[in-house]
C-alpha atoms as one frame of an Amber mdcrd trajectory, in Angstrom:
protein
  54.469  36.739  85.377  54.145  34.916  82.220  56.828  32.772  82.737  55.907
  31.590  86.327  52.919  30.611  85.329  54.107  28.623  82.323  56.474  27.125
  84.476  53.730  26.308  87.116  51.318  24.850  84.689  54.267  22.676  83.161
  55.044  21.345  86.975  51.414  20.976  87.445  51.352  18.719  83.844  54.494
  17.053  84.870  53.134  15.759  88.497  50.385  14.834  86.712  52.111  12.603
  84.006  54.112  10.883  86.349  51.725   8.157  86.236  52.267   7.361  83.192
  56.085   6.814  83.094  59.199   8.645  81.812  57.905   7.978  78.430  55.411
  10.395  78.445  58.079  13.272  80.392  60.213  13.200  77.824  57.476  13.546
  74.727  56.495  16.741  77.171  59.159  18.135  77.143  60.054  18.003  73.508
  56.529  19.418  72.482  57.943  22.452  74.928  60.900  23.116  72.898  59.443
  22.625  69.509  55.869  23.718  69.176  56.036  26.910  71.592  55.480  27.625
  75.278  52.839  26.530  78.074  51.191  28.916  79.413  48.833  28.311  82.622
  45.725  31.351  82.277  43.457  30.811  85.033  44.928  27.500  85.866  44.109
  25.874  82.127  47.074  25.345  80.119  47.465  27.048  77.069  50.356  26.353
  73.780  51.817  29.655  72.684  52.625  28.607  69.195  55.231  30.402  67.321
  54.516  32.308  64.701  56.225  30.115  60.983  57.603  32.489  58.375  59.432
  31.219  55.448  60.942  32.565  51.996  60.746  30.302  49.094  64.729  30.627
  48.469  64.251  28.140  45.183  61.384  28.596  42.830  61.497  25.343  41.199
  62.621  23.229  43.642  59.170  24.404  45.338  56.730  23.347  41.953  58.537
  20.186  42.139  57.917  19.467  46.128  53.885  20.262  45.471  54.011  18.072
  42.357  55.771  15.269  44.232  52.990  15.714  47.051  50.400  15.642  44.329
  51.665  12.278  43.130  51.508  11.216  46.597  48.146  12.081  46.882  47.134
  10.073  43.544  49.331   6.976  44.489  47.075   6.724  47.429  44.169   7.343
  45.964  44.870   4.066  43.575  45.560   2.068  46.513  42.114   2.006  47.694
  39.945   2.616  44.742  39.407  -0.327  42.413  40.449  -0.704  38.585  36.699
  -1.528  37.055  35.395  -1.211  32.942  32.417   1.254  31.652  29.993  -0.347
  29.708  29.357   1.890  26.888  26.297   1.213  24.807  25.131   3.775  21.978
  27.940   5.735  22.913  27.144   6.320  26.450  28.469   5.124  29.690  25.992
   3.334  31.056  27.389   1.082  34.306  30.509   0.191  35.746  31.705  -3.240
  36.353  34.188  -5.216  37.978  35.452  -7.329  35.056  34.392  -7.744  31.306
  33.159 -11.016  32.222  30.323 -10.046  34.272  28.629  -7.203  31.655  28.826
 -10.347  29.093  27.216 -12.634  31.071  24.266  -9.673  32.259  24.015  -9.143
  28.288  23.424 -13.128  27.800  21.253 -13.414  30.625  19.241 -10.221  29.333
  18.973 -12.566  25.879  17.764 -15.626  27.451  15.151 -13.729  29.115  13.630
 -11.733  25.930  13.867 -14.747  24.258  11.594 -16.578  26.879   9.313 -13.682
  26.838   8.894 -13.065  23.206   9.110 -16.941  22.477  11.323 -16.343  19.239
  15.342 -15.329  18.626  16.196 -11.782  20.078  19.258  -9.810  18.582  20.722
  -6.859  19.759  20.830  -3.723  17.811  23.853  -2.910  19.408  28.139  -4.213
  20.377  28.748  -2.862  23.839  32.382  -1.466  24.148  34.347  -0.945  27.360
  37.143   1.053  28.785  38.345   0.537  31.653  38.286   2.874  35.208  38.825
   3.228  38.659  36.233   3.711  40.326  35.203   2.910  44.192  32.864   0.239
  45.090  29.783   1.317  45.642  29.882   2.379  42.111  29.984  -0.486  40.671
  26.896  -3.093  39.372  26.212  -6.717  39.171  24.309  -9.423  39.089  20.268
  -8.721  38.971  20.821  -4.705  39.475  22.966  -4.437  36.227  20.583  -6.410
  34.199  18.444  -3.914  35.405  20.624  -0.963  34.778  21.291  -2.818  30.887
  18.159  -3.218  29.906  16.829   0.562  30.380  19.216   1.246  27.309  19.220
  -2.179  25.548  17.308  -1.867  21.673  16.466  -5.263  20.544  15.008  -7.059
  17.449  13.047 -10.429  17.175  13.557 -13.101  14.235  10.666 -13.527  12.083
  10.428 -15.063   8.610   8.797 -12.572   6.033   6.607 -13.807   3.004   7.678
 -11.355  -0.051   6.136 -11.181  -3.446   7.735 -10.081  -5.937   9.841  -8.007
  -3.593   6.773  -6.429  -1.326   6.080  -7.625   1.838   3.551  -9.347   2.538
   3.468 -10.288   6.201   5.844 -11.727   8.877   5.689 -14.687  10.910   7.198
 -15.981  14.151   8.585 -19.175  12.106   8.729 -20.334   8.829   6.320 -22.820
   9.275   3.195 -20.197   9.692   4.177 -18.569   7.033   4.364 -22.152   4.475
   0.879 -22.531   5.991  -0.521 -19.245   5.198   0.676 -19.618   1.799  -1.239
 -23.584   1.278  -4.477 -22.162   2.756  -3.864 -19.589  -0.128  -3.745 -21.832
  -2.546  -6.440 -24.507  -1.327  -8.506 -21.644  -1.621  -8.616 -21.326  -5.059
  -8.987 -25.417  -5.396 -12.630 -24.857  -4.975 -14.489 -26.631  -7.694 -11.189
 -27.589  -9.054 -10.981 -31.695  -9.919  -7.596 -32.131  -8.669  -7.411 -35.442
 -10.861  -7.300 -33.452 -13.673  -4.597 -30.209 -12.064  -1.248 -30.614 -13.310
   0.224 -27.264 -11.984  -0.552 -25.055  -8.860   1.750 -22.202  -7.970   2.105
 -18.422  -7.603   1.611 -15.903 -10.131   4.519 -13.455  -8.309   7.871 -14.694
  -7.486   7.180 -15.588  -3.807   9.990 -15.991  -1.064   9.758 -16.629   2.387
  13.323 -14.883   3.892  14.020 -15.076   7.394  14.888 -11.562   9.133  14.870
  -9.372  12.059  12.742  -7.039  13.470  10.087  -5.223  15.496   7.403  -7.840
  18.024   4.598  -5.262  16.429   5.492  -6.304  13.216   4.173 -10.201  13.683
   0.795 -11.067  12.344  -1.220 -14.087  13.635  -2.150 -16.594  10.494  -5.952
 -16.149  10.785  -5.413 -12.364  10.160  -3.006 -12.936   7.818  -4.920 -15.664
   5.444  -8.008 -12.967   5.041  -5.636 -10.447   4.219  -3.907 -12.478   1.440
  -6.828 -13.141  -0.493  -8.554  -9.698   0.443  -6.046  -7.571   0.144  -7.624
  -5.680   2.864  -8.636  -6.490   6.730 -11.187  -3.202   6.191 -14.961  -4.544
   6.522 -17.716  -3.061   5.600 -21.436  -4.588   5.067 -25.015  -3.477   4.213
 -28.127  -5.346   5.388 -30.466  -5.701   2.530 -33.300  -3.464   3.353 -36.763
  -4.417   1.681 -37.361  -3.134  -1.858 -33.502  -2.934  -2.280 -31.647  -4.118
  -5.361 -27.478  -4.386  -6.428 -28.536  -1.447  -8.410 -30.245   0.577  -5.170
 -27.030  -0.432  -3.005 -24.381   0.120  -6.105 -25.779   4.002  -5.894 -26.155
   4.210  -2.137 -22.284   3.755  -1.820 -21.328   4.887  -5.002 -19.631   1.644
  -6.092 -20.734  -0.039  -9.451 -22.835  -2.976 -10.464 -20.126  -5.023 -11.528
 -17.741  -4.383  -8.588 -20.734  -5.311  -6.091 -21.108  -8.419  -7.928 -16.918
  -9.202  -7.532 -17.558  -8.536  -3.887 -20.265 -11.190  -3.185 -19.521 -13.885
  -5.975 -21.989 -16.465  -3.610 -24.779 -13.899  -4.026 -27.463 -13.934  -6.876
 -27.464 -10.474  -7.553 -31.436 -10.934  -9.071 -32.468 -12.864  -5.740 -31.305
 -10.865  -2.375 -33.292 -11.591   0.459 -33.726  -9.007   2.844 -31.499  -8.974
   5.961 -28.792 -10.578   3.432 -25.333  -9.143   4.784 -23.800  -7.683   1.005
 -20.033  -7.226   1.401 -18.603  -3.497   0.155 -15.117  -4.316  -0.399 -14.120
  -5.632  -3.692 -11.464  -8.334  -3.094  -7.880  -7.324  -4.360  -5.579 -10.237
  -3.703  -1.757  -9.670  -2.558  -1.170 -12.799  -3.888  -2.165 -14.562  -6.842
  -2.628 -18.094  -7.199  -1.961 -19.979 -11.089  -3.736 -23.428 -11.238  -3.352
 -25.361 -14.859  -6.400 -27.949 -15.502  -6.321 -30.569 -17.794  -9.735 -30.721
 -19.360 -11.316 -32.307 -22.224 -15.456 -31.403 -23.354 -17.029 -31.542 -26.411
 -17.664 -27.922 -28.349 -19.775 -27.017 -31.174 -18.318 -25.845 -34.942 -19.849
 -22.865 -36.182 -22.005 -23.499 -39.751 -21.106 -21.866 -42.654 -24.310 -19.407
 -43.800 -25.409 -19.249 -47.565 -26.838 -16.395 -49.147 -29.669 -16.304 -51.472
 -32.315 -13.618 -52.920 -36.147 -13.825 -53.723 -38.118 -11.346 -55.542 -41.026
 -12.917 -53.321 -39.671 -11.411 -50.475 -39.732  -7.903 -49.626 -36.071  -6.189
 -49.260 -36.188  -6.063 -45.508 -37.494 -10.013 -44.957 -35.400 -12.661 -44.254
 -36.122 -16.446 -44.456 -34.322 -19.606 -43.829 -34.637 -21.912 -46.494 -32.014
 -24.461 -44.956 -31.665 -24.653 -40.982 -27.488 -24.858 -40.238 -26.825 -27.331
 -38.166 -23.871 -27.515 -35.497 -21.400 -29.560 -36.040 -19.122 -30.901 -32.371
 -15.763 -31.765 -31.580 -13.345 -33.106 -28.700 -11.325 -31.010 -26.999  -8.476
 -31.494 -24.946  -7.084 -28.192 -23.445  -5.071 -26.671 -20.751  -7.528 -24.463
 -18.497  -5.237 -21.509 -17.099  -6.915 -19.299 -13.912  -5.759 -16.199 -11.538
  -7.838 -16.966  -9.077 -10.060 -18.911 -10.015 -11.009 -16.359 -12.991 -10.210
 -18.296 -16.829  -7.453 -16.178 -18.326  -6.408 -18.580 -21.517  -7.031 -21.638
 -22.905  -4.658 -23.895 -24.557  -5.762 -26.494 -27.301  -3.954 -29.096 -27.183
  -5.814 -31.228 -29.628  -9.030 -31.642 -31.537 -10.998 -34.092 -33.335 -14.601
 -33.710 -35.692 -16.821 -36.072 -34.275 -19.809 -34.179 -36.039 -19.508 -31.815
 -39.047 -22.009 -28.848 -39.243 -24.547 -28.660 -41.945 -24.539 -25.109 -44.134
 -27.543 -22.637 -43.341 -28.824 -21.256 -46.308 -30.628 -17.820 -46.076 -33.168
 -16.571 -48.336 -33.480 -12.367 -48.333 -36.187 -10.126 -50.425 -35.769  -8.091
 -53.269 -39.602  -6.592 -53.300 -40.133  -3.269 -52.626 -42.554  -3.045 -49.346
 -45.664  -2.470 -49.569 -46.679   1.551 -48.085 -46.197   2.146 -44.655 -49.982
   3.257 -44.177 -52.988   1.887 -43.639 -54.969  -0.133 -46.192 -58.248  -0.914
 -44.720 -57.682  -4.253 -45.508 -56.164  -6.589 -42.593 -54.354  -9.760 -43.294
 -53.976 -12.692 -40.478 -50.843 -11.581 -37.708 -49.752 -15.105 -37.453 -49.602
 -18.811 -38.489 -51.431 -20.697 -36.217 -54.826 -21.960 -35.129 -57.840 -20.216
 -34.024 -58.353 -21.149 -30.466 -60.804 -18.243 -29.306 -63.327 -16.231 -30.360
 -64.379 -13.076 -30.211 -67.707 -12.472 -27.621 -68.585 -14.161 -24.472 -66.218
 -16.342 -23.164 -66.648 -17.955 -19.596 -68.671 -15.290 -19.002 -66.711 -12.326
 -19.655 -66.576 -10.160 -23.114 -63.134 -11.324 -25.189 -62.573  -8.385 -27.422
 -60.316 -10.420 -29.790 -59.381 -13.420 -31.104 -56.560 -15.976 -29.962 -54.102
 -17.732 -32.162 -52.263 -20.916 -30.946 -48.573 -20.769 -31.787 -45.403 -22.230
 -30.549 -43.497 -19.512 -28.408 -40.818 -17.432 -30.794 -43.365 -17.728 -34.033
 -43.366 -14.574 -35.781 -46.199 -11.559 -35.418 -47.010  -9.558 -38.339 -48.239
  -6.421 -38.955 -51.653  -6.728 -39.838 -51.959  -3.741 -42.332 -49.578  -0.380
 -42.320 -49.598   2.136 -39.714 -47.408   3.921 -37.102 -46.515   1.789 -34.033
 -47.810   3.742 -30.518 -47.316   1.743 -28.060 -44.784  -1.165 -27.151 -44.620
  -2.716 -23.540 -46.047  -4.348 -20.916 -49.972  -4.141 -20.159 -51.223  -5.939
 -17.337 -53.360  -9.209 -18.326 -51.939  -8.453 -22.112 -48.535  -9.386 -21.087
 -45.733  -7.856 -24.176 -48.170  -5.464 -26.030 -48.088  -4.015 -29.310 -50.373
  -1.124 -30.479 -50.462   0.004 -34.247 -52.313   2.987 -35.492 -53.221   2.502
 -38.875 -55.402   5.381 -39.598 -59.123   6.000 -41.051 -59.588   5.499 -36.553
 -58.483   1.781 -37.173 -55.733   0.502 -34.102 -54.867  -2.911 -33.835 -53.598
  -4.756 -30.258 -50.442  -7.760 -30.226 -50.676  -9.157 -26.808 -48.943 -12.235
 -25.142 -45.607 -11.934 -26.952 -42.105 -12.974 -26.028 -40.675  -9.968 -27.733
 -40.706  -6.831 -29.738 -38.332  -6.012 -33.089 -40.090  -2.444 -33.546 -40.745
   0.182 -30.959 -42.847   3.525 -30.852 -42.544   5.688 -33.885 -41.568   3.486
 -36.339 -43.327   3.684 -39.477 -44.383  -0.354 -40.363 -45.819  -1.874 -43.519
 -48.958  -5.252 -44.286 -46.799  -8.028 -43.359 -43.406  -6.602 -41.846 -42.173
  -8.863 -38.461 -43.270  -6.800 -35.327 -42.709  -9.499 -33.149 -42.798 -12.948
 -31.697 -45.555 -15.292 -30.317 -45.248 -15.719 -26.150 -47.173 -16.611 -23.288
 -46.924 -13.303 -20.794 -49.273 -11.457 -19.000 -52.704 -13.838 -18.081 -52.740
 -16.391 -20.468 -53.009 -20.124 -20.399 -50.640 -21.325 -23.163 -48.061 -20.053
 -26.405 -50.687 -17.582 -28.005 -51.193 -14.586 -30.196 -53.810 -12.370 -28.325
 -54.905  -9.814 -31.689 -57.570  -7.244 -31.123 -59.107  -4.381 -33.752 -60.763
  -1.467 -32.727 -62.781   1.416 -34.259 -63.177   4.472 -32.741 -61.702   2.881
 -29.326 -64.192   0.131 -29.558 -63.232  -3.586 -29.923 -64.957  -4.952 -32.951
 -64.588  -8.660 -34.476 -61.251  -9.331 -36.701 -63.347 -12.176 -38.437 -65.078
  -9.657 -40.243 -61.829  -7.635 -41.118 -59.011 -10.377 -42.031
């Protein structure tokens, strides 16, 4: 039954394929005899293929038939796939191009472009290697897409030019010249007040280089910045408003900083005059660079006087006179003025010549035992001078003393022994003295321009307490003297 129906379905294809020539008869009838039998089901046309058993008879001659078909296999797969390079950066593969020639010129264009952008010389902190690859097409980059691809895993550096000093950095620069102008605002800086007719040398304490380099865009500073931070030594800021009643002193304890450092901070301020709402600057100024200037400079100075020593047994042993005034002498100088910043640190003569010589002082001292350092009862005149107020009325107000008129810096004398109580200043009385001299006796020094005793000490008739002035209310150089009894003013006329 089979067979009749192979047979029928094989007529059926035959009749058919007779359309389409012998051609196609004869390739029928050869897939009959080799792939299996036709066999018509239902009147569709089926292949009976026939079942393929082998026996590997040779073992190796097998292995070498599947490794000649895997060669095949690669031999084809080499004629359509292309031979390409990796681009390996940092060790890592990180494109694949067609030719060497094409990753160079993505690298150079890559260049040019950070060079645009950062407006300065860009290197590369790397030397791409290649190896080479097949690789199909589609794999493979170029043109603005591997410039793209590149730069995700490109590291790069800018040039800059770096000041040093003395081996520390100081700042960098985009080009030299910034930096050579950072460093002659620098120096003009400390040419303030400096006549430059007379400057023979300017230049840098440190050993200062300028060395060009590469390395991070962050790293730049812009001159302005970098001028203030020279001569500062610090871009921190920090300043106080003067508040009323405040003094260097007040704002030297408020932020715990001394006197003398406040006064380095603001050397334009007048540390006895601040005005309120004056801006006081906090940082003391630390340069990072140091700036030597040399001054020729010639003035005249003055020659010390030799002092002479002699003793008088009308003296008592702690007076002192001046029997000859020394005199000054002057000379030329011509000298070499060295600064740091503006700040004299030496001096070198270079010549000198007496155009004055100095007269000797000659000083007389006492040999006389002092008197007691207690009160007499008897009062001798305070001061040489005249008498140019009495005690009473004056102007309608009670004086309870008498004035002296002295030149300012004449000396006050104790006006009998006693213990000094009080020494300071008294409103109208300006610089007072007070001396208790017992037996309810006090005597009052007012107006002076200064004190050589102070409360406690023990003073004798006659010792120096002090020195004629013109403080408190007073209307000229005068000695202001006052006795009292019992705490009442009485007249010194009747006591001296």
């Amino acid at each position: 039954m089979e067979g009749s129906n192979s047979e029928s379905g094989l007529s059926k294809l035959k009749s058919r394929a007779k359309g389409f020539g012998s051609k196609t008869l004869d390739s029928l009838k050869r897939l009959k005899s080799r792939m299996g039998n036709l066999h018509n089901i239902n009147g569709k046309l089926y292949i009976k293929w026939p079942k393929i058993n082998f026996k590997v008879v040779n073992n190796r001659r097998f292995i070498a038939s599947i490794g000649v078909i895997v060669l095949l296999v690669i031999i084809l797969f080499s004629l359509f796939a292309k031979n390409s390079y990796a681009v390996i950066i940092n060790n890592e593969v990180v494109a694949k191009v067609k030719n060497k020639k094409i990753a160079a010129e993505a690298i150079s264009s890559i260049k040019s472009r950070l060079e645009k952008e950062c407006d300065s010389a860009v290197a590369f902190k790397f030397e791409p290697s290649y190896e080479k690859v097949r690789t199909s097409k589609k794999e493979l980059y170029e043109g603005k897409d591997l410039e793209d691809q590149l730069i995700k895993h490109i590291d790069y550096s800018v040039k800059y030019f770096i000041i040093y000093a003395d081996d520390n950095v100081i700042a960098c620069f985009k080009t030299k010249e910034e930096a050579e102008s950072v460093l002659e605002f620098v120096k003009e800086n400390y040419l303030r007040g400096i006549n430059e007719e007379n400057l023979k040398e300017i230049s840098f304490d440190e050993n200062i280089e300028i060395k060009e380099d590469f390395g991070q865009l962050s790293d730049l500073a812009k001159a302005e910045e970098a001028q203030k931070l020279v001569i500062t030594g610090t871009d921190e800021i920090k300043i106080h408003k003067v508040d009323s009643g405040e003094s260097f002193w007040s704002i030297s304890r408020k932020y715990n900083i001394s006197v003398d450092d406040l006064i380095k901070a603001n050397p334009e301020a007048n540390p006895e005059r601040i005005q309120i709402g004056q801006e006081i600057n906090l940082i003391v100024p630390k340069p990072l660079i140091s700036v030597k200037t040399i001054e020729e400079s010639k003035y005249i100075d003055k020659i010390d006087f030799e002092q002479k020593l002699e003793y008088s047994n009308s003296l008592y042993k702690d007076q002192t006179s001046i029997r000859v005034k020394g005199e000054y002498g002057e000379k030329e100088v011509i000298a070499d003025i060295i600064k740091v910043n503006g700040i004299e640190v030496k001096r070198d003569i270079l010549s000198e010549k007496v155009i004055k010589k100095p007269k000797e002082q000659i000083l007389v001292k006492g040999t006389k035992d002092p008197p007691p350092k207690k009160g007499t009862g008897v009062f001798s005149t305070p001061t040489r001078g005249s008498l140019t107020s009495r005690f009473g009325m004056r102007r309608g107000r009670h004086h309870d003393g008498i004035d002296i008129g002295a030149p300012i810096g004449t000396p006050v004398n104790a006006a009998d022994g006693g213990v000094v109580i009080f020494v300071g200043t008294s409103g109208s009385y300006g610089k007072l003295i007070k001396i208790d001299h017992g037996a309810n006796f006090v005597t009052y020094y007012g107006h002076l321009s200064s004190y050589k005793v102070k409360v406690g000490d023990k003073v004798y008739k006659g010792q120096t307490i002090g020195a004629v002035g013109n403080t408190g209310r007073s209307t000229g150089p005068h000695l202001h003297f006052e006795i009292r009894k019992n705490g009442t003013p009485v007249n010194p006329l009747n006591y001296l």
